[in-house]
N, C-alpha and C positions, 0 to 999 in steps of 0.2 A: 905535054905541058904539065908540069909540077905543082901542086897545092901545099906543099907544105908550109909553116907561116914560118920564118926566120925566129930562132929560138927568143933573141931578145926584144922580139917582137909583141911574143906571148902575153899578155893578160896575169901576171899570177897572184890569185886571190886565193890560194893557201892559206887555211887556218884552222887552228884547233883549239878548244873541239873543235872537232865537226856538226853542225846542225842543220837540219835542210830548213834555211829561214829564209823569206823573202829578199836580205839584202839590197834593198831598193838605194840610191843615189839620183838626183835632179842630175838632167843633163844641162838645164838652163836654170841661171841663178842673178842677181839682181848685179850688174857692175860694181866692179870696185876699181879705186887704182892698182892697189897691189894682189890684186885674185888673179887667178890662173883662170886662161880661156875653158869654157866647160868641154865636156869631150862632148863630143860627134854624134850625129844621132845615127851618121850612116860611116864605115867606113869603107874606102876606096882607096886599092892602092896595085902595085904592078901585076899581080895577078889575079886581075879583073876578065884579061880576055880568058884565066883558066880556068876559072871558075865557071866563067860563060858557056867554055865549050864542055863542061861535064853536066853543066845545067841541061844542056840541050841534049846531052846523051841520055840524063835520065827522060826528058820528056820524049824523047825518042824508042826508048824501050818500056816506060812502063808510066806514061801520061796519067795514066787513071791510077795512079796511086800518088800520084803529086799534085796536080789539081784537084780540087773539089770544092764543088758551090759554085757563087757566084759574086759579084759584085758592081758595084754601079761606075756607069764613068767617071763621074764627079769626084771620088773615091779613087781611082786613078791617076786623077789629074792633080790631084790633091797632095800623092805620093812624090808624082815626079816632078813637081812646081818643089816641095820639098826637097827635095834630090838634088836638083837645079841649083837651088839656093844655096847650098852646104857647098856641092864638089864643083858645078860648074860645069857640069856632065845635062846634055840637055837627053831627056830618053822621051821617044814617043809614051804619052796615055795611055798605053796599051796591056793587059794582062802578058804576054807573050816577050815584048820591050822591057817592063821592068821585072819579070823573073829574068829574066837571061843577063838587062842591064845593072842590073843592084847583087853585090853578092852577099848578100841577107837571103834569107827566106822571108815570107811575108804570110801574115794570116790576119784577117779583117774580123773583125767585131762588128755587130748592129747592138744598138741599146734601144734592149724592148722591155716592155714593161714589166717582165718580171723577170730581169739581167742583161750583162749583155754576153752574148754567144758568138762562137765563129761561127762565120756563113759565107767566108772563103778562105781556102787554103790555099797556097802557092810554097811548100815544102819541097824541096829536093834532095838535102842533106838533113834529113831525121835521124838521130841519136838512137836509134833504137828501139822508133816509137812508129805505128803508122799514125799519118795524117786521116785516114780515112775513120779513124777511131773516136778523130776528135771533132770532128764537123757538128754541127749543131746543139754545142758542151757551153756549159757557163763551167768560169773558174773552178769550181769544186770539184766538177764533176770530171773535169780534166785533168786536177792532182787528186781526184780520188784514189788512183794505184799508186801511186807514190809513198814511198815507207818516211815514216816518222815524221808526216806531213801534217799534225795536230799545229805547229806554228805558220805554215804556210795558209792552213785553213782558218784558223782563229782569225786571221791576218787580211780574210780575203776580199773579205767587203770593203774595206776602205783602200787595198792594194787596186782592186779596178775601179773606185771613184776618182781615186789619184794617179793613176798609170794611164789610165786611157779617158776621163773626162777634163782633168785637172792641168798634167805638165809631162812631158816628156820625160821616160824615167830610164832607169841603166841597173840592168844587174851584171852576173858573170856568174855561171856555170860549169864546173869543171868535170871532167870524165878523166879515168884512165881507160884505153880501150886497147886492146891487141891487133886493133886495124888502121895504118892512116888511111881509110879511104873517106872524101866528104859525105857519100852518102851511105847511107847506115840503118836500111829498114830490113828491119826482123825478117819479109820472107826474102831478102838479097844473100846468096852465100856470100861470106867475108872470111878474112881470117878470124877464128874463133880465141877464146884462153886455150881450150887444148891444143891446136894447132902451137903457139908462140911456145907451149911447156914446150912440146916436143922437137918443134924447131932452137930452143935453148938447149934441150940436153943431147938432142945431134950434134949441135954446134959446137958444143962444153961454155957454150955465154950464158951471162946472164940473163934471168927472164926479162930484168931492167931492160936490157937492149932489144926484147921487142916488144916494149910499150910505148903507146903512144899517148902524148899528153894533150887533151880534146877539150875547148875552151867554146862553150855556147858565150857568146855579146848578145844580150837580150835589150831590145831598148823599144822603147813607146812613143806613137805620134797619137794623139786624142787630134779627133776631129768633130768639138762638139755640135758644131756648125749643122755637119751631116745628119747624127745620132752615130756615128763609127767613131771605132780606134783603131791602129793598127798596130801590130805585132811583129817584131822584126827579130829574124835570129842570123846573128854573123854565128859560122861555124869556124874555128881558127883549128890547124892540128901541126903537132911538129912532133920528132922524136923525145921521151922520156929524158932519156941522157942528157939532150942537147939542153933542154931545159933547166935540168937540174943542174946543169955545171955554168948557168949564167949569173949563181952567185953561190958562196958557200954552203950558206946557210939552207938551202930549200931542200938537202933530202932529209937533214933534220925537220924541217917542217912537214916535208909531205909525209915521214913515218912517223909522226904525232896527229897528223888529222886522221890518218889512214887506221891509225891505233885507236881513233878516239872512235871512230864509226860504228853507229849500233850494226849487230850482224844482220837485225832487216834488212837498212840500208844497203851494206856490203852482199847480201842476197840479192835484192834489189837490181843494184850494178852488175849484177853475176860474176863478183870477185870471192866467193866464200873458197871457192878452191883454192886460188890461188894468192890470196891473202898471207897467209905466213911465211910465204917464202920472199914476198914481196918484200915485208916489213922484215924481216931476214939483212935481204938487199940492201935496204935502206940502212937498217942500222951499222951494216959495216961499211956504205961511205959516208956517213955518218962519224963515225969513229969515235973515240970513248968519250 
């Protein structure tokens, strides 16, 4: 069963510069006659049971790296009463029910008094990052590694009075990665950038063709009620290519943001190797 998300499905929040900024958007906004419904706070859609069944293979091989902490019922139920509400989908209140049910990730916030921190995880598709790193972190201290994060941090105290005590909020994340796989934690072998170099110059392809274009949907349920928030990550991945040929204009775009990226950042992502040949690519379908 396939995970890839149908190219013109994708999310693309391309732009340049590039800057690592909060980018926050309401998911919920005051009616009007002529406004657009807001987006979703969950998305659901035909490959729900595949995700389902990779969720379960990560908790099956390596649980203790995807759980961590705990969380209360109430906090549960709070989730999938939410869930309910949106898709229609009823899931048992259960930790086990809505990791396997929801194909987000999920990580719970407590507001204590002096921040509020995660104190559960439910990660199975990590970017890159272990979950276990991040268990009992306030904001900062969770994009402390994060390069060129002076605006995310400047940013960060009123990002979680309003992300998680205020309104449901909505970002979008994007990666280039050389792996479509959903999960993605540093000690998992995957395909690495050198494997895809070398798999392109076996092949005589482009490196383009084995990149994958990796979109985090980040969105917030505040539950002030509790003192929690919740934290929800859709991971979406489709072919590079496929992506980029769903309108003309995107590999001019993506070799402008890509160009703009401070080389922290592109360190960061572990693209410094293969950055020039990338924007190479890009420029010539791009074309003059």
């Amino acid at each position: 069963m396939h995970t890839l998300t149908p190219a013109h499905l994708m999310p693309w929040t391309v732009a340049s510069p590039f800057r690592m900024r909060p980018g926050l958007s309401r998911l919920a906004h005051p009616a009007a006659p002529t406004a657009a419904p807001p987006p979703p706070l969950f998305l659901r859609d035909a490959q729900a049971p595949a995700y389902a069944a990779h969720k379960q293979a990560v908790l099956h091989a390596h649980r203790e790296r995807a759980w961590l902490g705990h969380t209360e019922p109430a906090v549960l139920q709070a989730i999938a009463t939410a869930y309910a509400a949106q898709t229609g989908v009823a899931l048992a209140p259960t930790a086990e029910a809505l990791t396997l049910g929801l194909q987000e990730d999920l990580v719970v916030l407590h507001d204590e008094p002096d921040a509020m921190r995660t104190r559960w995880l439910s990660v199975c598709f990590p970017s890159n990052w272990s979950p276990a790193d991040k268990l009992g972190l306030d904001f900062a201290a969770i994009h402390a590694p994060v390069a060129d994060n002076a605006l995310l941090q400047a940013g960060g105290k009123g990002i979680v009075d309003m992300a998680f005590r205020q309104a449901s909020m909505l970002r979008h994340v994007w990666l280039l990665t050389p792996s479509g796989d959903l999960p993605q934690h540093p000690e998992t072998r995957r395909t690495h950038w050198e494997d895809a170099v070398a798999q392109a110059d076996a092949t005589g392809q482009c490196l383009l063709d084995q990149v994958f274009f990796r979109v985090e949907r980040q969105t917030t349920l505040p539950l002030p009620a509790l003192q929690r928030g919740v934290f929800f990550i859709r991971v979406m991945v489709c072919p590079l290519r496929a992506a980029l040929q769903v309108a003309p204009e995107r590999a001019a775009e993506l070799h402008a943001a890509l160009a703009s990226m401070s080389d922290a950042v592109v360190a960061y992502r572990g693209m410094a190797g293969v950055r020039p040949r990338l924007l190479a690519e890009l420029a010539a379908l791009s074309g003059p």
